[in-house]
N, C-alpha and C positions, 0 to 999 in steps of 0.2 A: 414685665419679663415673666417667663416660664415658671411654674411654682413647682412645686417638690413631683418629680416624678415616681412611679409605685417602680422599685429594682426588682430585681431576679428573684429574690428570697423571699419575695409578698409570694410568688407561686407555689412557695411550699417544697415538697418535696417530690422530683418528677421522676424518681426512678419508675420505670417502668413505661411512665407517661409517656406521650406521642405530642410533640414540641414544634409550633411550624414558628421558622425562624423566620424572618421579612430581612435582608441581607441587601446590602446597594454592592450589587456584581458585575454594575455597567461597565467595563474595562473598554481599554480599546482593542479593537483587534484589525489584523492585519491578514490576511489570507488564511481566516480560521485560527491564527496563533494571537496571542495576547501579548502586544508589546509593552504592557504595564500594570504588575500583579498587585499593586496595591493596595487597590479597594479588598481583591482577595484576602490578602495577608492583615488586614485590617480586621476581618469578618471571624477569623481563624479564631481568637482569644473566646468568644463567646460559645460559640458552635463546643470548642474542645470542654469547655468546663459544662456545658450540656452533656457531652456524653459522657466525663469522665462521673457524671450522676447517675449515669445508665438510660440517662433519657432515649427516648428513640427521635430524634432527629430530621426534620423534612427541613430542607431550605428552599426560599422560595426568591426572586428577584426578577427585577427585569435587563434588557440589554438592547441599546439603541432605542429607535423610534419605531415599530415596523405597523405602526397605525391599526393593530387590531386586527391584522391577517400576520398566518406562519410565510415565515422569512428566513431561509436556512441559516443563511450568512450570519443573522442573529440569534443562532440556537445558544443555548448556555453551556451546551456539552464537552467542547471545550474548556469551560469556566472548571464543572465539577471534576474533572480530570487535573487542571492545576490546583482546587480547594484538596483532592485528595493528597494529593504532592506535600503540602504545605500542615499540612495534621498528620501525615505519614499514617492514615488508616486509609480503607477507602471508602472512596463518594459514590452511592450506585443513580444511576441515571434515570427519567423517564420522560419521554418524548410530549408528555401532557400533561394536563395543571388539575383541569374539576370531572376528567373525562373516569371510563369505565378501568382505561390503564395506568391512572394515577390510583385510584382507588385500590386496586389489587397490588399495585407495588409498596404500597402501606401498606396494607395488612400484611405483606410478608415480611416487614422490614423488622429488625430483631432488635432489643435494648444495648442502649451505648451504639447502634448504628447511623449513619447516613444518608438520606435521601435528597438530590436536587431535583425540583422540579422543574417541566420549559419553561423558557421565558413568558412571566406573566402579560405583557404587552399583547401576544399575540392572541389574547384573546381581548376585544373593545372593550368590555365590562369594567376592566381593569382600572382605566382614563376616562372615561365615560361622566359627561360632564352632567348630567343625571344620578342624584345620590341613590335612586332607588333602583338602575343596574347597577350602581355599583355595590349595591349592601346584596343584591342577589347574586351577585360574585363571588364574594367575600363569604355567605353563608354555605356555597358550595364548599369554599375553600376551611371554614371551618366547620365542616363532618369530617374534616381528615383528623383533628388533634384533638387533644385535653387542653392546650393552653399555646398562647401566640405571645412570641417575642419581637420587638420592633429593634430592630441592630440598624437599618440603614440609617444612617444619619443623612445623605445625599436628597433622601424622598420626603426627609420631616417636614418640608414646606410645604407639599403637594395633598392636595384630597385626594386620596385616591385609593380605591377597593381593600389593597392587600394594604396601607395603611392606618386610614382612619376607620373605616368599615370593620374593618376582620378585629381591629382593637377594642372596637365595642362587641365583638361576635362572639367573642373568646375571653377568661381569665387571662389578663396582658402584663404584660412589663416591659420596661428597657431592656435595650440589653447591655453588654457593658462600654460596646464601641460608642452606643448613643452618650450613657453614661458619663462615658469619658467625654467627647467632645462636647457635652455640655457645662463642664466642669471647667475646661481648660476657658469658653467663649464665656462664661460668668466671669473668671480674672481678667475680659478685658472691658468688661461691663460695670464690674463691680469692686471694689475696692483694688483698683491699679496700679502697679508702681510707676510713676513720672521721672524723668520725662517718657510721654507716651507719643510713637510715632505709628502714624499708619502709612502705607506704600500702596497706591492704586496704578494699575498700569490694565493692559487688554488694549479693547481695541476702540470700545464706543462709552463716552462719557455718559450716554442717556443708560447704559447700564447698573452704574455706580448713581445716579442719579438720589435714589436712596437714604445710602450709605453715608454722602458725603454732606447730604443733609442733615444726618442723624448725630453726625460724627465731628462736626466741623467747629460744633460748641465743647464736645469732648477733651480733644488731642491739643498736646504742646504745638507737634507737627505733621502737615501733612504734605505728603511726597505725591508728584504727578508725574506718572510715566505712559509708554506704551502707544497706542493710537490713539488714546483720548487726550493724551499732551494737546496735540495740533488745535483742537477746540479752546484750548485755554490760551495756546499764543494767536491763534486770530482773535480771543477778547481783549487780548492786550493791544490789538494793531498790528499785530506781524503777517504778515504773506505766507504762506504755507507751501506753496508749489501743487503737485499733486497728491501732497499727504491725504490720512483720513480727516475727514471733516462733516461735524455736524452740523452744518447752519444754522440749523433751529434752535441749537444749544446755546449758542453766542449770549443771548442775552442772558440765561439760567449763569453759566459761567464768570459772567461779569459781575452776577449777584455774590457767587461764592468768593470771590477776590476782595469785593468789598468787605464781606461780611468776615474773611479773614481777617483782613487791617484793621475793622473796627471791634474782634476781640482779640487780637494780638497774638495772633495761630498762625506760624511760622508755614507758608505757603508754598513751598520749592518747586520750581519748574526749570527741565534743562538749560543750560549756558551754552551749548552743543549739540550737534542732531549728526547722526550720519544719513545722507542724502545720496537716495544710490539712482539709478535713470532708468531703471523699470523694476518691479515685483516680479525678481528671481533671482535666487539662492546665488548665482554667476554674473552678477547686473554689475558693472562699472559703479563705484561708491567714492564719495569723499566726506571728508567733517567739516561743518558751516559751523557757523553761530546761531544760535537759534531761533537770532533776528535779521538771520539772512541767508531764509534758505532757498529763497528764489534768484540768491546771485552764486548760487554754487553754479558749473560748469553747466550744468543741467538744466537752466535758467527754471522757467515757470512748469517745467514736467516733470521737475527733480521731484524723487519723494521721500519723507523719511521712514527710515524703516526702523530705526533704532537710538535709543543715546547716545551720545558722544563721550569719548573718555575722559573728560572733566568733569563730566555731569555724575558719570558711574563712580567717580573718584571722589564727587561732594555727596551723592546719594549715599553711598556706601558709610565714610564719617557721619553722615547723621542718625544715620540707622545705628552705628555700635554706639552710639554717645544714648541711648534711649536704654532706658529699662523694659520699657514694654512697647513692642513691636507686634502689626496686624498688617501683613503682605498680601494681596489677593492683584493677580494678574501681570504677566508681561511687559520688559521695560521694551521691549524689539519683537523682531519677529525669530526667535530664538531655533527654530525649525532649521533655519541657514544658519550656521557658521558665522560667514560674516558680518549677523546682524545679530548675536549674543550674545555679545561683550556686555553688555548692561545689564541682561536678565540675571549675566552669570557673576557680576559685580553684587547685582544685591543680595542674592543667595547664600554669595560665598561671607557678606557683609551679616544676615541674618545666624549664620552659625557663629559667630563674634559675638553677639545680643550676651553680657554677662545676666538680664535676665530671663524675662520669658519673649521669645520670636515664635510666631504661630506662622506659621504659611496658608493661606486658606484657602484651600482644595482646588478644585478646577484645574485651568489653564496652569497656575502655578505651579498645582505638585505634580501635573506632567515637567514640565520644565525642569523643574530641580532634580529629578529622576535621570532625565535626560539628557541633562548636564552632569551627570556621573556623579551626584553629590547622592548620601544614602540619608535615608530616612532619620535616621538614629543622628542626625548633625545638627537636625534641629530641636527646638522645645517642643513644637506641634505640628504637623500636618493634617488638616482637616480632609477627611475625606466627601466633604460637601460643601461645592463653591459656593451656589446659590443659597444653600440653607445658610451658610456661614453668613453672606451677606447679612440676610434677611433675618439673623440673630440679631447681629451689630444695628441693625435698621432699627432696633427695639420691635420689628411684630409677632403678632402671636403665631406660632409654628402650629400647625394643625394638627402632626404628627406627635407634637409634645403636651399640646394640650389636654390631649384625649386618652393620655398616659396618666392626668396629674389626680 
């Protein structure tokens, strides 16, 4: 595991100083607007106690994928417009990262102010699977400042220029969001309170593949949901209809089943599926048995798209009987309506956890957002699904190692 990372305060004292902050600003957006602020409002705690130092302030992130070429649709302009909203000073903008107009919008930039720059992505360097473009990135990137903070928690798993690069380029530290999410994913790593449950759901078992390796020797219980269920009940012999299915997984699957029974780690899998006759939000639906979902109405093209309310009703009691609770992904396809009842059974079951419930990031804390539940209901919302995993996986984070 991670060893002591260097905090804020190893930096000294940065009034006056020029601070580029490494921020995960990847939000979703929707025709230029941001249907979920976040990662923003996450970013926000560090940023403000930079400037209320007087630091001068440049935040830097990426958004989307746009492979190394400018992509308007992924500008971040919109982002600094809602980070200004949300610190209630404002965020001044600049359309580029290591160019001649990044360069001049720093130098103007004044103490206790803000700067965002474009989306890192757009220029290759950034990803670039070459450590030596990417440390020639990263050294553009730091002639802009006196010292670099890493706040994104989202990118700590990633090599990547404005991460591991710029942190050896510059005096570095955490920042506090990292801080924090690394504090909270040490209580479920390290001295625990039991019973301990984890909740996996999404959509493919070979993702969690990992996790539930790492994890399986851990946990009192673990909870299967979402589109990776269907690969666990074809290990059992069940028919699945048109569900998702891994084939390849079957056997990995039947390993984890046995290896539950033979260390006595409560293994839960639906008693109930709801089975609808196509993939859409208005598709004709019914609730099977979970070992019969090829005799629902829908014979062999039925598919599941969600739990069933038995299932939501014994997931939910196992999740509050647990002191410590690790949720990452989807019990349905929670987007429709009619295939939410589970995702929003476990959520509403993870704000009950009398101790600590982590939601971990991704697909989940869209959901729970989505689901009208607010942030503040839970113990944690990670704002990094994948880093979250690949905590719990026990590997070395490259983002955190190169802090310690």
């Amino acid at each position: 595991m991670e060893g002591e990372m260097r905090a804020l305060e190893t930096l000294g004292n940065l009034s006056g100083k020029t601070v580029l902050v490494r921020s995960d600003l990847n939000v979703p957006l929707k025709d230029g607007v941001i249907t979920d602020d976040g990662r923003v409002r996450a970013a926000a705690a560090t940023i403000e106690k930079l400037t209320a130092e007087n630091a001068r302030v440049i935040v830097i992130s990426h958004l989307g994928r746009p492979k190394g070429e400018v992509d308007n649709s992924l500008s971040l302009k919109p982002v600094a417009q809602r980070l200004g909203e949300i610190i209630d000073a404002p965020v001044s903008f600049v359309a580029d990262t290591v160019g001649a107009e990044a360069a001049a919008a720093v130098k103007e930039l004044k103490d206790g102010a803000v700067l965002m720059l474009e989306n890192l992505r757009f220029n290759a360097q950034e990803t670039s699977k070459d450590a030596a473009e990417r440390s020639q990135f990263a050294a553009r990137l730091a002639e802009l400042a006196d010292a670099f903070v890493l706040d994104g928690f989202g990118v700590v798993h990633r090599s990547q220029a404005s991460v591991t690069e710029l942190a050896k380029a510059l005096p570095s530290a955490a920042g506090l969001l990292v801080a924090d999410e690394v504090a909270v994913l040490k209580q479920l790593t390290e001295d625990l309170k039991r019973p301990y449950t984890v909740v996996l759901g999404g959509s493919k078992v070979s993702d969690k593949l990992g996790v539930i390796d790492h994890l399986i020797e851990r946990v009192d219980t673990l909870i299967i949901g979402g589109g990776m269920l269907f690969t666990f009940l074809a290990a059992k012999g069940h028919k699945v209809g048109a569900s998702l299915l891994e084939e390849d997984q079957i056997e990995t699957v039947r390993g984890y089943l046995q290896r539950a029974t033979e260390l006595g780690v409560e293994l839960v899998l639906p008693s109930d599926i709801v089975v609808a006759e196509k993939f859409d939000a208005d598709a004709a639906y019914e609730v099977v048995a979970a070992d019969a979902i090829e005799e629902s109405s829908f014979g062999a093209s039925g598919i599941g798209l969600d739990i069933g309310p038995e299932s939501a009703k014994l997931f939910a009691e196992k999740i509050r009987a647990a002191k410590t609770v690790f949720w990452n992904g989807p019990m349905g396809v929670f987007e429709m309506e009619n295939f939410a009842a589970g995702t929003r059974a476990v959520a509403k079951a993870l704000t009950e956890v009398s101790g600590l419930a982590v939601v971990g990031g991704g697909d989940s804390a869209a959901a729970v957002r989505a689901l009208g539940f607010a942030d503040s209901d839970f113990g944690h919302i990670s704002t990094g699904g994948g880093a979250s995993l690949e905590f719990l996986e026990g590997k070395q984070l490259p983002g955190l190692e190169v802090l310690a």
